[in-house]
C-alpha positions as CSV (number, residue, x, y, z in Angstrom):
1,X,-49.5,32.6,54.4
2,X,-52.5,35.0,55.2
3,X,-54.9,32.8,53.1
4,X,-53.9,29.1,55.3
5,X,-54.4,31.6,58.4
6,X,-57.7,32.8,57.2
7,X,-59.6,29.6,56.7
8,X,-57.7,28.1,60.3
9,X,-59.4,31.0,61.7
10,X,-62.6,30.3,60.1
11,X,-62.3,26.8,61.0
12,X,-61.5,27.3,64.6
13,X,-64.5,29.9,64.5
14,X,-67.2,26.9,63.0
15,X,-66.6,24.1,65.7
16,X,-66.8,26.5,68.6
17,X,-70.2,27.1,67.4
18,X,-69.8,30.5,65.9
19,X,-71.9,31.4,63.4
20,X,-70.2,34.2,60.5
21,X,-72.0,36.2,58.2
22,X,-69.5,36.0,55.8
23,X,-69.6,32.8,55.0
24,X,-73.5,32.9,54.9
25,X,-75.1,31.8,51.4
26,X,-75.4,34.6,48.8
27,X,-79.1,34.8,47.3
28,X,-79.7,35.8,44.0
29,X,-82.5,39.5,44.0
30,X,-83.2,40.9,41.4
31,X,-81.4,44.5,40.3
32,X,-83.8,47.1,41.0
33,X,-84.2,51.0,39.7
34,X,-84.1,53.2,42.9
35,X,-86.5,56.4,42.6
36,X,-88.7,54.7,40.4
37,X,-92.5,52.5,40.4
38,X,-94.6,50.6,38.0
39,X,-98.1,50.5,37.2
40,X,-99.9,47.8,34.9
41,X,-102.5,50.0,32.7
42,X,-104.5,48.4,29.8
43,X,-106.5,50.6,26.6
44,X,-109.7,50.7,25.5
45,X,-108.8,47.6,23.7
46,X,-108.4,45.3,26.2
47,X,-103.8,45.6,25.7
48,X,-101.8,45.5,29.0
49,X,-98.9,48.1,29.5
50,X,-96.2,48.3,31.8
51,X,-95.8,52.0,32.5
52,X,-92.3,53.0,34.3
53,X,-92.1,56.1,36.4
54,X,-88.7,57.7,37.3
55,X,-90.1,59.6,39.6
56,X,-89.0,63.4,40.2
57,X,-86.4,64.3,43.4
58,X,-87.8,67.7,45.7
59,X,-89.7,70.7,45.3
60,X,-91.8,71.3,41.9
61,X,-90.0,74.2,40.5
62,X,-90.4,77.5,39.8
63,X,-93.5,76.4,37.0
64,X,-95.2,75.2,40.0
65,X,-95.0,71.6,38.3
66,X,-92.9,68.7,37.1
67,X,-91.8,68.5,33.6
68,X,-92.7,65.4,32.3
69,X,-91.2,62.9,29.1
70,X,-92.7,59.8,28.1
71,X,-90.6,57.4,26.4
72,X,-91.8,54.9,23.9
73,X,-89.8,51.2,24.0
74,X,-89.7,51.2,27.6
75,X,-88.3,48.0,28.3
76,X,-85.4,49.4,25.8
77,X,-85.0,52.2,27.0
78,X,-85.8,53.5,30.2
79,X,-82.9,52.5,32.7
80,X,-80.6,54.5,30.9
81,X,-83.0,57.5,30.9
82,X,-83.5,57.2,34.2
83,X,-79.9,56.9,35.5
84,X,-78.8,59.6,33.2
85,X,-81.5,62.0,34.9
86,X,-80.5,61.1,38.5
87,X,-76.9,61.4,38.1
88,X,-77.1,65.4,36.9
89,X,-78.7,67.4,39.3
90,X,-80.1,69.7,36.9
91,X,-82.7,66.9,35.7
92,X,-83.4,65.2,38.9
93,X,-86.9,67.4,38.9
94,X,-88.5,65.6,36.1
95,X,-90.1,62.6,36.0
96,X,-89.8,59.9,33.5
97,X,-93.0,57.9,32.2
98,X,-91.7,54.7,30.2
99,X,-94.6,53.1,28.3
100,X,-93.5,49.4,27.5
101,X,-94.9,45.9,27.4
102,X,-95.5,43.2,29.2
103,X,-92.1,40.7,30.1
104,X,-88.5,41.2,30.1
105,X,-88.0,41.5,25.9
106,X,-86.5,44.7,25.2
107,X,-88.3,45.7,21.4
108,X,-91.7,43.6,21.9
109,X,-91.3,43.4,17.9
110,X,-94.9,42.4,17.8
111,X,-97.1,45.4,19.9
112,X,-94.8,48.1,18.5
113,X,-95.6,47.1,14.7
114,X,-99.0,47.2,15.6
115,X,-99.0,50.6,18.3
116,X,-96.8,52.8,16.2
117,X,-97.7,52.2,12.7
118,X,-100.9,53.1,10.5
119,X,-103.9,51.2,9.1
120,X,-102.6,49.3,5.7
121,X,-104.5,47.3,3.3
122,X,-105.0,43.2,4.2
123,X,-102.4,41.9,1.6
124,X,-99.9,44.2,3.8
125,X,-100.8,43.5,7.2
126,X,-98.7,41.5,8.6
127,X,-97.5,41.6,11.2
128,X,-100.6,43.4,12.1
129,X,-100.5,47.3,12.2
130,X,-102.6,49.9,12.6
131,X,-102.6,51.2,16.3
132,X,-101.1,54.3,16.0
133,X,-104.2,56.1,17.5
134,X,-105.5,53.9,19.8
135,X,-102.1,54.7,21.1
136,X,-102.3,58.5,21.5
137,X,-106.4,57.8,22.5
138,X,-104.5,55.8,25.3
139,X,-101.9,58.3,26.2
140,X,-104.1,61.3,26.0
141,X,-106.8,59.9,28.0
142,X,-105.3,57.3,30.3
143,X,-101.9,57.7,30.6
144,X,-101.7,61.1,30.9
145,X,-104.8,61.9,33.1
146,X,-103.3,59.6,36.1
147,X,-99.8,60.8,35.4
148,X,-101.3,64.5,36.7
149,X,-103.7,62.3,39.4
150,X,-100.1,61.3,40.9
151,X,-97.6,64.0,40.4
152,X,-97.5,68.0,40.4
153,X,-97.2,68.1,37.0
154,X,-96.4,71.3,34.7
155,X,-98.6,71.0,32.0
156,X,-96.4,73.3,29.2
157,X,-93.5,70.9,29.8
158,X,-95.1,67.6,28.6
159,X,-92.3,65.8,25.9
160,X,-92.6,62.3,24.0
161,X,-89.6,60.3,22.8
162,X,-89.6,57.8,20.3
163,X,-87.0,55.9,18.4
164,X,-86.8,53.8,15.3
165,X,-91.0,52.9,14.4
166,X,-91.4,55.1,18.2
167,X,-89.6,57.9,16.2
168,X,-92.2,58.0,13.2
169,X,-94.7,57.5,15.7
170,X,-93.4,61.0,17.6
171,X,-93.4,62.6,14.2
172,X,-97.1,61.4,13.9
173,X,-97.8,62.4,17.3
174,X,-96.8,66.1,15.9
175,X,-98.6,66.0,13.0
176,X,-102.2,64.9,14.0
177,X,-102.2,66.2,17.8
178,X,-99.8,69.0,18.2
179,X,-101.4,70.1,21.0
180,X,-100.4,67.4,22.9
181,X,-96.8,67.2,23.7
182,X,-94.6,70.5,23.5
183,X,-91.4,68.9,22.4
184,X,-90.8,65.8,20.1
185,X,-87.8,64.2,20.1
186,X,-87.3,61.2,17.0
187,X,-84.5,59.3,16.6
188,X,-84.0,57.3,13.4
189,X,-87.5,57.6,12.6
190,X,-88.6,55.0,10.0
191,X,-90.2,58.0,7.6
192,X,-90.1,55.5,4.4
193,X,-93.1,53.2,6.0
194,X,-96.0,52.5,4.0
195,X,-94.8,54.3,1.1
196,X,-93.8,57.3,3.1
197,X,-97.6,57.9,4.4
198,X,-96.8,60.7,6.9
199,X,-96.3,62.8,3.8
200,X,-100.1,64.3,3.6
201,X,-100.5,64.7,7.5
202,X,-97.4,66.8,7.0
203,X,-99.1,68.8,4.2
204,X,-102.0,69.2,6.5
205,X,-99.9,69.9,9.5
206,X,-97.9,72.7,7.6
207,X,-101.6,74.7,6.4
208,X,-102.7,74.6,9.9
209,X,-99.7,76.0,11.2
210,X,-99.1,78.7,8.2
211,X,-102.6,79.2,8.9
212,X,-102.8,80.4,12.1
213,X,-105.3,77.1,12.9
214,X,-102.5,75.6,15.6
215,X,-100.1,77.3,18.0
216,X,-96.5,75.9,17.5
217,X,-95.3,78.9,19.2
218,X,-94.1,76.7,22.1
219,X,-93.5,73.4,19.8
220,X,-90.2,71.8,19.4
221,X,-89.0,68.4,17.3
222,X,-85.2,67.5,17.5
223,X,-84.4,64.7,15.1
224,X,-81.8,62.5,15.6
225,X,-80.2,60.3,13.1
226,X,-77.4,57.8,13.4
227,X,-74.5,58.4,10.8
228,X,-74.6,54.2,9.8
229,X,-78.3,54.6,9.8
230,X,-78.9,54.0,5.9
231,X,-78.4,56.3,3.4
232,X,-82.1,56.8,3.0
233,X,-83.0,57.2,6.4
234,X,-80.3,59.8,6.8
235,X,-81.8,61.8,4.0
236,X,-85.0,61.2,4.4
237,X,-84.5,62.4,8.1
238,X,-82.5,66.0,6.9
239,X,-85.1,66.5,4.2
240,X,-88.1,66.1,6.5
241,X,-86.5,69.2,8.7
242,X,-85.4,71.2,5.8
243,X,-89.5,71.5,4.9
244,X,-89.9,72.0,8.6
245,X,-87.7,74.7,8.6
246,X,-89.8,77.2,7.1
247,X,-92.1,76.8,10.2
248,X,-89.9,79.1,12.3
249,X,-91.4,81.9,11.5
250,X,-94.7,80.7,13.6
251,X,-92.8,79.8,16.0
252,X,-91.6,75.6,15.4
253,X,-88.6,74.9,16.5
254,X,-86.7,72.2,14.3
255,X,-83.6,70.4,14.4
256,X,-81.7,67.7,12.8
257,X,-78.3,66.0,14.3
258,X,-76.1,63.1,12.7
259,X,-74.8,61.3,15.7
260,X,-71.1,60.0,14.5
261,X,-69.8,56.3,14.6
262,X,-72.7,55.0,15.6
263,X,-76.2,52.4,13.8
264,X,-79.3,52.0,14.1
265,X,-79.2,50.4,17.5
266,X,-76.4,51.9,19.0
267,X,-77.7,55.3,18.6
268,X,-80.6,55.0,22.0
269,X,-77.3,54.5,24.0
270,X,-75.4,57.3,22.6
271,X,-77.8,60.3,22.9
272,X,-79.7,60.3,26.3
273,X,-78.1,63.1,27.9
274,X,-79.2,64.9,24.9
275,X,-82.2,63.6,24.9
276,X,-82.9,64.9,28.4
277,X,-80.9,68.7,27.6
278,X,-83.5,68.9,24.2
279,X,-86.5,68.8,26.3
280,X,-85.4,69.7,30.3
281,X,-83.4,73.1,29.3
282,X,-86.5,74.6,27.1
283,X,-88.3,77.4,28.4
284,X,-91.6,79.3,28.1
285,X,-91.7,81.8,30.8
């Protein structure tokens, strides 16, 4: 009965000349991210990035700064991040740098082979590899630089992310440039590549630290492994922290977590909130 008196009502309404909004045209917009921008940066080499800022909400605090995480797989992963962090007051301070690629492909299968893996012989390169520096040359003297250009940043609260390939490239990231990020988070990290080749920057890694040669004092990596991950990733991922372990006592901070019922690429969806508690909670001062 309502419905019949509706649309005689909207009838009536149309030949007496009266235009409704509510029966106006819906157009299709794109969703978009509120709080957050985009910049188009490209590397030494000539390689476009799209780089997605969730951008921080009031005041620095009391650091005098913004605490700041870079995520690797942008595309992926960012939105979640990012919603995560604004919905929880206690993160809305930080800002979120996303470095993805070019298009709407979530895993650009293609640049991430090539930006988070190591030089290998020509029989083995394909897909093409090798960019794993040119990556942290690009973060360390791009990226980063205009991040602080932009934003208030605190520079003792600088974090990298990485899951999958992004998480042996985090664990890389540690090894060769520790003084770069304070706290490493890796998640499923692919530590079997290339015959398990992070092995000697480890070994190198562990005598600068026992050493005295690096500060770790304020150094963190949280390793995150999905219980359907394979076997071998699972223990490969436990053994790598139990050598960490002995680090402690100069001051590394090392932890591994099996994440329950979930794989390989369910896990991303599953652990942002820790994610963001790993690296916004940590304090220096």
């Amino acid at each position: 009965m309502s419905i019949v008196f509706t649309a005689r009502w909207l009838i009536t309404l149309f030949f007496c000349g009266i235009t409704m909004p509510l029966i106006a045209a819906a157009k299709d917009t794109p969703v978009t991210l509120s709080g957050t921008v985009e910049w188009r940066l490209v590397n030494a080499e000539g390689h476009s990035y799209r780089i997605m800022i969730s951008e921080p909400e009031g005041e620095p605090p009391y650091t005098g700064g913004y605490p700041v995480l870079y995520v690797l797989d942008a595309n992926a992963y960012f939105a979640s991040l990012h919603e995560a962090k604004r919905a929880q007051k206690a993160y809305r301070k930080a800002i979120i740098v996303g470095i993805g690629y070019p298009g709407d492909e979530p895993l650009n299968f293609l640049r991430r082979s090539y930006d988070f893996s190591p030089p290998v012989p020509e029989d083995r390169n394909d897909p093409p590899q090798g960019g794993q520096d040119q990556l942290l040359d690009f973060m360390e003297r791009t990226l980063m630089p205009k991040v602080a250009e932009h934003y208030t940043v605190d520079e003792d609260q600088q974090s990298l992310y990485g899951h999958s390939f992004g998480g042996m490239f985090t664990v890389y990231a540690l090894f060769t440039r520790p003084e770069l990020f304070d706290h490493h988070i890796s998640a499923s990290p692919s530590l079997w590549w290339h015959d398990h080749y992070l092995l000697p920057p480890e070994r190198r890694f562990t005598e600068q630290v026992t050493s005295r040669e690096i500060d770790v004092t304020h150094t963190s990596l949280a390793l995150i492994v999905a219980e359907r991950d394979s076997p071998q990733e699972v223990q490969n991922t436990v053994a790598l922290q139990k050598r960490l372990q002995p680090l402690s006592a100069w001051g590394l901070r090392s932890s591994v977590t099996v994440i329950g019922n979930e794989d390989h690429m369910s896990l991303p969806f599953r652990i942002e909130n820790r994610v963001l508690r790993e690296v916004l909670t940590a304090r220096r001062r």
